[in-house]
C-alpha positions as CSV (number, residue, x, y, z in Angstrom):
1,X,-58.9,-134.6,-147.6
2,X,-56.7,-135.0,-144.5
3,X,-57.0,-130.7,-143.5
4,X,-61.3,-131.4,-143.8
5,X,-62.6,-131.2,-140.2
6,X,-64.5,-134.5,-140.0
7,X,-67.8,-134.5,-137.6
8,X,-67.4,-138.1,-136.8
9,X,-65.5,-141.7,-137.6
10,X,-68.5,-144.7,-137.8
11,X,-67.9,-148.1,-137.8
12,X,-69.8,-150.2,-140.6
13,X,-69.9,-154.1,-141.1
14,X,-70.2,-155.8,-144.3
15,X,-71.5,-159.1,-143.7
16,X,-73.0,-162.1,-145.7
17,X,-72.5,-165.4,-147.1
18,X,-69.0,-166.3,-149.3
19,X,-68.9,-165.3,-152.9
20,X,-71.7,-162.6,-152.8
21,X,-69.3,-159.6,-153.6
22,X,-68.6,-158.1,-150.0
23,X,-65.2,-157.5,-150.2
24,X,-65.9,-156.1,-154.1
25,X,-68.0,-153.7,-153.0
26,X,-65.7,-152.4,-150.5
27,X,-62.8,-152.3,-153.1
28,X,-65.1,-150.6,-155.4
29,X,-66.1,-148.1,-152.4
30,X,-62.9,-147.2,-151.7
31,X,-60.7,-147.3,-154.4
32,X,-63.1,-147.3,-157.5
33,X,-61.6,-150.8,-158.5
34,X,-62.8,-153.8,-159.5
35,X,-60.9,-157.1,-159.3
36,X,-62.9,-160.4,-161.4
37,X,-60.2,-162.6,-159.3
38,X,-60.7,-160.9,-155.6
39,X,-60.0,-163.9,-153.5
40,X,-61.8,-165.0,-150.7
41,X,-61.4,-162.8,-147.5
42,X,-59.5,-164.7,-144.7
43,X,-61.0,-163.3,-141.0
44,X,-61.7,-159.9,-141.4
45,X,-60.5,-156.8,-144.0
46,X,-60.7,-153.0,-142.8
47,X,-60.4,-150.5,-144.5
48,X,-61.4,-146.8,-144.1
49,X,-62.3,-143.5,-146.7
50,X,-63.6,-139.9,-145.3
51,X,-66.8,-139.1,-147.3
52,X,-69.0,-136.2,-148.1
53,X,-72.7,-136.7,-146.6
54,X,-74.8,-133.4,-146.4
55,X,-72.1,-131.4,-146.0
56,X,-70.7,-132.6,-143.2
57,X,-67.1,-135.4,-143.7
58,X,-67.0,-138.5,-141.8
59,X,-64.7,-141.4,-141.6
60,X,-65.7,-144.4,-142.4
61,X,-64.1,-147.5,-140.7
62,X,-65.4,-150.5,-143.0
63,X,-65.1,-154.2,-141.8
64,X,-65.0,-156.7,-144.5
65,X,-66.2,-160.0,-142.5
66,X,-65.2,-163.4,-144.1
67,X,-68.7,-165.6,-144.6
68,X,-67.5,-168.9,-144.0
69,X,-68.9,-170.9,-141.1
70,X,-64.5,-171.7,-139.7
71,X,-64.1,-168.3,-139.9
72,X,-66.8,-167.3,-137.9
73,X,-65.3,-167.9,-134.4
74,X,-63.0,-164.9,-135.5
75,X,-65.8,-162.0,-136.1
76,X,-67.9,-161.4,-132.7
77,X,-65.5,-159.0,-131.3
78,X,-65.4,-156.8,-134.7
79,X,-69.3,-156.7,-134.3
80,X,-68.8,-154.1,-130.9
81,X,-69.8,-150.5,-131.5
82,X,-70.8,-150.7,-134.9
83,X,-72.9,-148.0,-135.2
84,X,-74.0,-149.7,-139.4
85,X,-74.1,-153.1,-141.4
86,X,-74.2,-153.9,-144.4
87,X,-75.9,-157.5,-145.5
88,X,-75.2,-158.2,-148.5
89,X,-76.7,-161.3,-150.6
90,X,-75.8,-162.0,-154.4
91,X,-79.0,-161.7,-156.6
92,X,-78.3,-165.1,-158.5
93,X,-78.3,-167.0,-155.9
94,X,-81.4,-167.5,-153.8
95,X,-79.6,-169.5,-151.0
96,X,-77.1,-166.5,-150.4
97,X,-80.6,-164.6,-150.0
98,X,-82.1,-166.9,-148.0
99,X,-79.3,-166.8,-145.6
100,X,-79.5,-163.2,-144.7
101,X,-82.0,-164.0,-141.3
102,X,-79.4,-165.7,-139.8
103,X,-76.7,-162.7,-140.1
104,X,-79.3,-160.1,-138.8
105,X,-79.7,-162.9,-136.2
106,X,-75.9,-162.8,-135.2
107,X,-76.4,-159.0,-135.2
108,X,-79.2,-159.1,-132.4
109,X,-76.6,-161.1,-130.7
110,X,-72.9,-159.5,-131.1
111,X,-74.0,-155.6,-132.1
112,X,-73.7,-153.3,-129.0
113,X,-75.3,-150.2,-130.5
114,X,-78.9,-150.2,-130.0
115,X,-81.6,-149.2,-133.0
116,X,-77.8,-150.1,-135.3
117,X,-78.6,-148.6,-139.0
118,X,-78.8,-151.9,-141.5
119,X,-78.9,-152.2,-145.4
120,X,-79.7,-155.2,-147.1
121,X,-77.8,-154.8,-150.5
122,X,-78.8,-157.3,-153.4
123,X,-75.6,-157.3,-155.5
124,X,-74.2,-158.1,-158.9
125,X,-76.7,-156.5,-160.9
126,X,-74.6,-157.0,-163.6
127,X,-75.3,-160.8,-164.0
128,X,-77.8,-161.9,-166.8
129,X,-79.4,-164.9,-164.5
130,X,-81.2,-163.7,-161.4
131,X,-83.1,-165.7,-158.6
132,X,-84.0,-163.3,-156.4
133,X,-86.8,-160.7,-157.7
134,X,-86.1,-156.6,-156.8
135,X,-89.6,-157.1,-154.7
136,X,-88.3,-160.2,-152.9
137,X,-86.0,-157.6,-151.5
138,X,-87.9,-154.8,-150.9
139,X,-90.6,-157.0,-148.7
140,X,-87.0,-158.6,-146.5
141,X,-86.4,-155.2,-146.0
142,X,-89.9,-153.7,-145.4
143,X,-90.3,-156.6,-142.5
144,X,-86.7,-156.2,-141.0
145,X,-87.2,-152.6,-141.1
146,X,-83.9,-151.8,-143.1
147,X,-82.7,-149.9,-145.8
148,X,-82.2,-151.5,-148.9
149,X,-80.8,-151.3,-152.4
150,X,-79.4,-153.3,-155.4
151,X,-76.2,-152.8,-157.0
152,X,-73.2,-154.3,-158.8
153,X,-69.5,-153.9,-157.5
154,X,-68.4,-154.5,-161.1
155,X,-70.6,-151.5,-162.7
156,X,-70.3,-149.2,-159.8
157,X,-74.2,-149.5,-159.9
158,X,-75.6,-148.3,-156.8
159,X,-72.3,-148.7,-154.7
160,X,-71.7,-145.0,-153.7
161,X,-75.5,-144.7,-152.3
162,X,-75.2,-147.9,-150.6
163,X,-72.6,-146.6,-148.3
164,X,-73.8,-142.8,-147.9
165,X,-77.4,-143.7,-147.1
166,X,-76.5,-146.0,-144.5
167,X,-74.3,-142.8,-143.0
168,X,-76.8,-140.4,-143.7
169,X,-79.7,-142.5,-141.7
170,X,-76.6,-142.9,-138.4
171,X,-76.4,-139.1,-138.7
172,X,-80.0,-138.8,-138.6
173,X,-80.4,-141.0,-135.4
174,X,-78.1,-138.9,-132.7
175,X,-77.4,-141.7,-129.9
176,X,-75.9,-143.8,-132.6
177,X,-72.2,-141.7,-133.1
178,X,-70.1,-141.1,-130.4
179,X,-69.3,-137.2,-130.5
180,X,-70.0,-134.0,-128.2
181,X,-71.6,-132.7,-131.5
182,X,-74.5,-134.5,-130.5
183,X,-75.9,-131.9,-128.5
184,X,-75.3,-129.3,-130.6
185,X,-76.9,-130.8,-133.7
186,X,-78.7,-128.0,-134.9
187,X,-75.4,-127.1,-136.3
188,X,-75.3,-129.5,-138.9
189,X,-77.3,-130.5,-142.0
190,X,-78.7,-133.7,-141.1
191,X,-81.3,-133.6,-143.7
192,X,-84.5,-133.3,-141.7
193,X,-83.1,-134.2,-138.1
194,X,-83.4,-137.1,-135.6
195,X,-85.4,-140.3,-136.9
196,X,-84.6,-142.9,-134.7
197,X,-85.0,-146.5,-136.5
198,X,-88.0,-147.5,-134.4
199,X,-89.6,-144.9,-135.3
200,X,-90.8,-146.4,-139.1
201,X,-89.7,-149.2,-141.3
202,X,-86.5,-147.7,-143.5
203,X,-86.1,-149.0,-147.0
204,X,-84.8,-148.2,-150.3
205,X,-86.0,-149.3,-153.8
206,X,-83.4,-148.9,-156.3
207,X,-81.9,-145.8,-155.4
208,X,-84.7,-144.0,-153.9
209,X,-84.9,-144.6,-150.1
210,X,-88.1,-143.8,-148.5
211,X,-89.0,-143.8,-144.5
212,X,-92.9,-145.6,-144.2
């Protein structure tokens, strides 16, 4: 994919407590694996993969924070210019859930992009035992006014959406990405043009996202 002409390169965040699957998800993402033993990210992981959203190729610059209170001194600075995030909380395990208002908290305070596009992700699906209901989710979402879906990084359940809906909504709100194609977007298929995030409350149930 390196001769595709790429309309843009976004910056997203993955963010959340320890041991809820972040760095999984991005392994899964990017390289379609799975690792039972991925061990516990140390600062910050980055990787990147050019995707296919609407027929237009972007580059996706993905940064893999470590959830541990000692290792948060480290993350601030990797918080600039994100244009998405990505909170994710494990579904069996309400105190990774209930956690999530204090990491959209140090959003408010470190992200630099106004209206920034954010996901809340309930993950591992694939678990028998859960604690946190689908609608527990969906109402987070509804009064954050983010997008949101379930998946599992071990399955491959709902991984692929999470990451193309959060470009797809940036792409939709123009002062969010950086690039002189702004003013000529009319050119490309945004899928209904510019809806800015204050605009409605953005969520997704399962894997049908809705604006309301």
């Amino acid at each position: 994919m390196d001769d595709v002409k790429l309309l843009t390169t976004l910056k997203i965040l993955i963010i959340g407590e320890s041991n809820v699957g972040k760095s999984s998800l991005l392994l899964r993402f990017t390289d379609d694996e799975f690792d039972p033993d991925q061990s516990l990210t140390i600062g910050v992981d980055f990787k990147t993969k050019i995707i296919n959203v609407d027929d237009n190729y972007v580059k996706l610059a993905c940064w893999d924070t470590a959830g541990q209170e000692r290792f948060r001194t480290l993350t601030p600075s990797y918080y600039r210019d994100a244009q998405g995030a990505i909170l994710v909380y494990d579904i069996s395990k309400a105190g990774t859930f209930q956690k999530l208002e204090s990491w959209l908290n140090e959003l408010e305070i470190y992200g630099t992009k106004p209206n920034m596009i954010k996901m809340v992700v309930g993950n591992k699906l694939d678990q028998t035992h859960r604690e946190v209901s689908r609608d527990e989710g969906i109402r987070f979402a509804k009064k954050h006014r983010t997008l949101f879906l379930e998946t599992s990084a071990k399955t491959n359940e709902g991984v692929k959406e999470t990451f193309e809906e959060v470009v797809r909504k940036i792409l939709e709100t123009g002062h969010l990405w950086d690039n002189h194609a702004e003013s000529d977007a009319s050119r490309f298929n945004l899928n209904g043009g510019d809806h800015d995030a204050h605009e409605g409350a953005s969520y997704c149930s399962g894997v049908s996202c809705s604006l309301t």
